[in-house]
N, C-alpha and C positions, 0 to 999 in steps of 0.2 A: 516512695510515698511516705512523707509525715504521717504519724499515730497521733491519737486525740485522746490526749489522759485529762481528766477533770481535776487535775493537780491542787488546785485552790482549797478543795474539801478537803484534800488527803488529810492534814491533820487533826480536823475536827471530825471527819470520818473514823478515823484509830480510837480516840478521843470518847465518842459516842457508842461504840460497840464494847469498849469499858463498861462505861457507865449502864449500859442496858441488861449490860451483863451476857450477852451473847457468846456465842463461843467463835472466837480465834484464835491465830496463830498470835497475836500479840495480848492477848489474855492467856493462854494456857504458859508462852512459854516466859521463863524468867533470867534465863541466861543464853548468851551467844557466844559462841569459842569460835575465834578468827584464828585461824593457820597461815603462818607468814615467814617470808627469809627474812632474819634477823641483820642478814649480810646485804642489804639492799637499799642502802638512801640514797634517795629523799621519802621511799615509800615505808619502809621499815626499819628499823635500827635503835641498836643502844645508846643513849644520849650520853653527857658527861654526868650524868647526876645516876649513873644504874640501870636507866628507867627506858622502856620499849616506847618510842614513839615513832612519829613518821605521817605525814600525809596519809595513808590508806589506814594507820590505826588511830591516826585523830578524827578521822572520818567516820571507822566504824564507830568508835566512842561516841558520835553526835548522836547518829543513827540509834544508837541504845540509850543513850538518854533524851530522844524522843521516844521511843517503846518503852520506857519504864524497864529496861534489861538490863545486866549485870555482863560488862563486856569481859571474856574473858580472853585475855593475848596468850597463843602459846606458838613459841617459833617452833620451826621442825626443819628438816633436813630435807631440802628442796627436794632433792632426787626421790625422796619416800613420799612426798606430797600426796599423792594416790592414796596408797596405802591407808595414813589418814584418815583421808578424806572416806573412804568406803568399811574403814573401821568403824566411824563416828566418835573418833578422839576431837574432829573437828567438826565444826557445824559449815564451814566454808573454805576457802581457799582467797584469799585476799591479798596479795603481795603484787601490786603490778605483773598480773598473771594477763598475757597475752589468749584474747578469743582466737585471730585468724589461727584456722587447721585445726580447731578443736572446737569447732563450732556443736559438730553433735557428743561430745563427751562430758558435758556439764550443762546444769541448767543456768543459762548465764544473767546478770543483772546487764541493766543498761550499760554501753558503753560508756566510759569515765574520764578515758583520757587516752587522746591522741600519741601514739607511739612510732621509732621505729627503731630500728636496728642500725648501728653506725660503727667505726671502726674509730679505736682509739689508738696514737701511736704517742714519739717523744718526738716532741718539735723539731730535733735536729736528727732525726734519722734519715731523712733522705725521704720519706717514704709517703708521699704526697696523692695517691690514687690508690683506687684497685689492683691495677693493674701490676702498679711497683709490688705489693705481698707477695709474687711471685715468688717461691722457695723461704719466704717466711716462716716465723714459726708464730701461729694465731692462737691466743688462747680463749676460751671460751665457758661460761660455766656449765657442769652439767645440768641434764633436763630443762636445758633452757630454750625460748624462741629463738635464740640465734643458734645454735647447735641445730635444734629444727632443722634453719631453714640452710645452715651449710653442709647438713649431713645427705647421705645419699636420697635421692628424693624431694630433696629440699627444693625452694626456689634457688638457691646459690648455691648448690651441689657442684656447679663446673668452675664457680670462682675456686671454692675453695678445692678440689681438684687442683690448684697450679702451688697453693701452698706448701710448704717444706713439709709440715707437721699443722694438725689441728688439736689444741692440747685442750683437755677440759679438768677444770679446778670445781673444788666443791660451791665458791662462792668468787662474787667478784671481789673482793677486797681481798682475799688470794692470789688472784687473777692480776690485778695493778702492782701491787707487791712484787712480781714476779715482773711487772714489765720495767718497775722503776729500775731493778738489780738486775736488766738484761739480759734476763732469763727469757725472754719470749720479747718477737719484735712488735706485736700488738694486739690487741684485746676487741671482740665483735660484743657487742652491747647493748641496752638498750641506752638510746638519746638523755632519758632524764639522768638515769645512774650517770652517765657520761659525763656529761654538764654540772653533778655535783662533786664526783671523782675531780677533774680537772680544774674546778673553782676551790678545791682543799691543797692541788699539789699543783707547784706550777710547772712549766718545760715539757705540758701536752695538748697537743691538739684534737679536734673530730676532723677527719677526713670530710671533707664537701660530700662527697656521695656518697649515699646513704644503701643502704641495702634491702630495707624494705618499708614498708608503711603497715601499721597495722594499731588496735585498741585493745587496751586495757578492761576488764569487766571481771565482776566478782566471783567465784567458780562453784555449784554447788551440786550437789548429788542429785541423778537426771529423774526421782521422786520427791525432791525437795521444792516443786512448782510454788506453793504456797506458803514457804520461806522466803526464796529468791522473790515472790510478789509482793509478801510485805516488805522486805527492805527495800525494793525498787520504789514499794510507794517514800517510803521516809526518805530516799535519796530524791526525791523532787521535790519533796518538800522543805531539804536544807537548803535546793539550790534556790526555791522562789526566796527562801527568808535571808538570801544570804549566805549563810555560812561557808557552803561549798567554794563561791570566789575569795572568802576572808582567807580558809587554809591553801588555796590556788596563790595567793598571793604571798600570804607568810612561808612556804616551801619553795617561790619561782616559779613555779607550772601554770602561771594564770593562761601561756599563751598554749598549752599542750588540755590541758580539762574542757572536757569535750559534753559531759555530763546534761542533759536535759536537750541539746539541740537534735530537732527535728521532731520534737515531741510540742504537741498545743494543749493551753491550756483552754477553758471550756469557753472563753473568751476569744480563743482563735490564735491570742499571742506566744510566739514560742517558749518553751520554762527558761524562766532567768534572764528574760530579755528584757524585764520592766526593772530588776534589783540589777542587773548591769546598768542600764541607764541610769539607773537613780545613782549610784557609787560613784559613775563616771562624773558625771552633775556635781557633788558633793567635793569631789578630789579636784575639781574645777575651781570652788569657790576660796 
């Protein structure tokens, strides 16, 4: 069933409860501390210039400079993510953090973008299905959705069962590292890391099948309802104006950003189906 968000107002809505002087969440507060793996492009990483960027933190930066917020980036140590998060060093969880199987453990923003889990090998390994990792050695990051879903319990608990060893490294760029120097015959992943890994180094491929389907969504403490609500409103409001497809498209994700579908606006049309149009129109002419 489609939801019916009156997205159109949202920003003159935030806008108006300023100016009235009302009390909200985007009046009282002034800063936003996003928690992120540093070890993670195209959503989080060190650029060459020093500096923390990435699809999920040029996104929250939009999102704070519609609220009038001061965005603060601090990476953390994926496997402590929790922690964090229930400390309140962080205000969120933002790092292409996977919803499926953790649906009741955080308060989650709309889904964002289409994911799934894929296997990475070297082109010339032989190693062309699932089936072939038989006695492989897979590596994997800690606390991550592929770990998830290969560990006991998992959905892919009996694949990876036939594996040699399932190794888990702190971060994927550890993890590739270790595959280029044949240390490990390949790497469970998510699709976009994938896709940006193998477009930086070449002599790798993604395996055809995939290992699972699942969304990305922003993770926030399960009393942070009216956090997670405002940012949910400011993220339909980049999508109608835009934004969201400009950084979908500057990162490559335009076809994986999943953001505003299935949601209407008070008009009936879905969010971001008029500013797709109009881009497609425009890139046309």
């Amino acid at each position: 069933m489609k939801k019916r968000f009156m997205a159109g107002a949202i920003a003159a809505a935030l806008a108006a409860s300023m100016t009235l002087g009302s009390v909200s969440m985007a009046d009282e507060r002034t800063t936003f501390t996003v928690g992120f793996d540093a070890e993670y492009p195209p959503y989080g990483y060190m650029d060459d210039d020093g500096e923390y960027t990435g699809f999920d933190l040029e996104l929250a930066q939009a999102v704070c400079d519609l609220l009038g917020w001061e965005l603060i980036k601090t990476p953390i140590d994926w496997d402590s993510k929790d922690l964090e998060l229930e400390s309140g060093s962080i205000d969120c969880i933002w790092s292409g953090f996977t919803i499926n199987g953790r649906e009741d453990n955080y308060a989650w923003s709309y889904p964002y973008v289409d994911n799934s889990q894929v296997i990475v090998v070297a082109e010339d390994s032989g190693i062309a299905s699932l089936d072939d990792l038989a006695g492989k050695i897979v590596g994997v990051q800690a606390a991550s959705a592929a770990l998830e879903l290969l560990s006991e319990g998992g959905d892919q608990a009996d694949l990876a069962a036939t594996f040699g060893t399932l190794q888990e490294f702190a971060d994927y760029n550890t993890a590739f590292v270790e595959l280029q120097a044949g240390s490990i015959d390949a790497v469970a992943m998510d699709v976009g890391v994938a896709q940006y890994q193998i477009k930086e180094k070449e002599g790798y491929i993604i395996l055809d099948e995939e290992l699972n389907s699942e969304q990305y969504g922003v993770g926030f403490r399960l009393d942070d309802e009216e956090l997670r609500d405002t940012v949910n409103e400011a993220l339909l409001a980049l999508v109608e104006d835009g934004t969201v497809a400009e950084l979908a498209e500057k990162y490559e994700l335009s076809d994986m950003v999943c953001l505003g579908e299935g949601i209407l606006d008070e008009a009936g049309t879905e969010i971001g189906t008029e500013a797709a149009e109009t881009e497609t129109e425009t890139a046309a002419e």
